[in-house]
Steps between C-alpha positions, in 0.01 A plus 500: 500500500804293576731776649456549848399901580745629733473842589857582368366397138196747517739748616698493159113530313424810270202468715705596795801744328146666396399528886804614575526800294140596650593467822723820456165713420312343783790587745458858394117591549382376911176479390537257217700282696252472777216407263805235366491366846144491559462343185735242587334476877188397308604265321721315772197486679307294335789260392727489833528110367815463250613827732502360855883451558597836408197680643642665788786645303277611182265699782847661646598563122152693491542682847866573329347666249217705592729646755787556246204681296425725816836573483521361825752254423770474260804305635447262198770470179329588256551189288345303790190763486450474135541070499205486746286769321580308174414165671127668612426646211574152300295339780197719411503491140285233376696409187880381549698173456194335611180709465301475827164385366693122430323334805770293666791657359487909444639607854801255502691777319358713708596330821860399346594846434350640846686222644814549357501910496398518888806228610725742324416830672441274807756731684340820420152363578661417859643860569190670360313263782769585776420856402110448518563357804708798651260706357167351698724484837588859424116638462373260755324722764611287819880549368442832495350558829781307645771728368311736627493352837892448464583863466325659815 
């Protein structure tokens, strides 16, 4: 294997022009795309390793998601929406440009593509955490009470 994996590469794999068109589906049934996530939750877990410097952002890309699923949230472009479903579901299919069960070397792909997907929606990851943000200061009980406290 004497090319170096760069997520940019697995991007322009059948493997992931495959994901893509599947994302489309999964963006249009909630319920599948939670059990995407959870999937993908699962199997982060146990291999938080090759994922540890994109981590935070791959857990906001999730939060993104279920929330965008609840309909909650959906100040995303669309292309930016389907990359990072595209980029899970490659990440959770076992067989792709470098099938997972190769010990060593099946989540380099993986990570590469996460990688490279995540850095390029970086901005819409950031306002979809500003907006989480707003969101927990705006149901947070002691803000409330203090509005309340403002007004009499």
């Amino acid at each position: 294997m004497g090319d170096r994996i760069t997520g940019e590469k697995v991007g322009r794999s059948s493997f992931f022009r495959t994901a893509r068109k599947r994302a489309i589906e999964y963006l249009k049934s909630p319920a599948r795309l939670n059990r995407l996530i959870d999937r993908a939750t699962q199997k982060i877990y146990h291999r938080q390793g090759p994922f540890s410097e994109i981590l935070e952002s791959l857990q906001a890309s999730f939060r993104l998601l279920r929330a965008y699923a609840g309909g909650r949230y959906r100040e995303i472009p669309t292309a930016s929406l389907i990359s990072i479903v595209a980029s899970i579901i490659y990440f959770v299919m076992p067989v792709d440009m470098i099938p997972d069960f190769i010990l060593g070397l099946g989540l380099i792909d993986d990570a590469a593509l996460l990688g490279w997907v995540l850095s390029s929606v970086k901005s819409d990851i950031d306002h979809f955490i500003a907006w989480e943000r707003d969101q927990a200061e705006t149901d947070d009980p002691e803000s409330i009470a203090d509005d309340a406290t403002r007004e009499d």
